[in-house]
C-alpha positions, 0 to 999 in steps of 0.5 A: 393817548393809550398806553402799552398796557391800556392797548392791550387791555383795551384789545383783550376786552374789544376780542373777549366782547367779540366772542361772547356776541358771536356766541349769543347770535348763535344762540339766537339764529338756530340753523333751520330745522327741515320739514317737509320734502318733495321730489321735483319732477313730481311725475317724472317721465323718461323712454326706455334706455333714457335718464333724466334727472331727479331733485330733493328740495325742502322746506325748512321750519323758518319758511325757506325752500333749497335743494337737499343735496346731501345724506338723501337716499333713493329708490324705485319699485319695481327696479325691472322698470326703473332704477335711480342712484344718486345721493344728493341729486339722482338719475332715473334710468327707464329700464322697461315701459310703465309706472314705477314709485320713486322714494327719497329720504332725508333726515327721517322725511320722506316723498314720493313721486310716480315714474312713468317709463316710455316705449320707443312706440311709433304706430298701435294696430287693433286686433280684432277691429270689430267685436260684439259685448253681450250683457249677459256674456263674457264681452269682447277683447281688444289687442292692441299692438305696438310697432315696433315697441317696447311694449310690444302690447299696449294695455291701460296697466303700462302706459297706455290711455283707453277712450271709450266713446260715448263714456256713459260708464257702461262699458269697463275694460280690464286686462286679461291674458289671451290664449296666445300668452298676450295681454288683451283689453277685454271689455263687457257692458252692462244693463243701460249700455247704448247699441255702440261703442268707439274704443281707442288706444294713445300712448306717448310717443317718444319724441313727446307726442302721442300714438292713436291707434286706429278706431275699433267698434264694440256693438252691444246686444243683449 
């Protein structure tokens, strides 16, 4: 049987061994150092007046993955198409249609992601629905306008997808300013190219659909 001062003894030693694995488990079982880190979503999208939100996760140098929600600084370019505030978790806000870079950072990592804002578009009308491409000439010009917008002109630079058919690589569409100040698609042919063409214009629809423009016709002389 213990006495008094074996107890004592005995729980002075049991605590002092204690503390001592304690402090050599730490030693062993560093916390995990961080690695890499990505943005989920990768390509987040989000309509014009809309938010939605924005994580950090990862990856740490024992193979683990978790969210990083804390001491993560964000920020988005151009801010005239989107802004994003949050330091651990963050909001992306759409403040005008097309495509703006969002970077995070954390702990001297950082990632980025490509946003892609969204006009409340509901119909694409061409102007004109016809137009002639010479090889030698300067090609013809598209405008495609959207009802009601914003954009209030759907271009390849701020959303838009253009479908050239058939897709021989002999017509090239870039956009260019009109006389009236408006963006146009201005589409010109090259040597091999057939005698015509279909052009269409889609963007996404807000409601996660898509807008088709009506066909336009592009004909071909030399």
């Amino acid at each position: 049987m213990l006495t008094g001062r074996k107890l004592a003894l005995t729980l002075a030693f049991t605590v002092l061994v204690g503390l001592t694995f304690g402090v050599s488990c730490r030693g062993f079982f560093p916390k995990p150092i961080l690695q890499s880190i990505a943005i989920n979503p990768t390509a987040p999208q989000v309509n014009v007046g809309k938010t939605v939100n924005l994580q950090l996760f990862g990856t740490y140098d024992d193979g683990t993955r978790s969210p990083v929600t804390s001491g993560v600084s964000w920020s988005s370019v151009p801010t005239s198409v989107a802004t994003v505030t949050g330091t651990g978790n963050a909001t992306l806000t759409g403040v005008a249609s097309g495509s703006a870079t969002i970077t995070a950072s954390a702990q001297a990592l950082s990632a980025t992601a490509s946003a892609n804002v969204i006009g409340n578009v509901t119909a694409i009308t061409v102007s004109p629905a016809s137009g002639n491409a010479k090889i030698s000439g300067a090609g013809a010009s598209f405008t495609f306008a959207a009802t009601p917008g914003p954009p209030s002109f759907i271009t390849a630079n701020n959303g838009g997808t253009l479908t050239i058919t058939p897709a021989d690589g002999h017509i090239t569409c870039t956009v260019s300013v009109d006389g009236s100040n408006n963006p146009d698609e201005l589409c010109t042919a090259t040597t091999g190219a057939a005698s015509s063409y279909t052009i269409v214009m889609t963007y996404p629809s807000p409601n996660g659909g898509t807008v088709t423009s009506p066909t336009a016709t592009l004909t071909v002389s030399p």
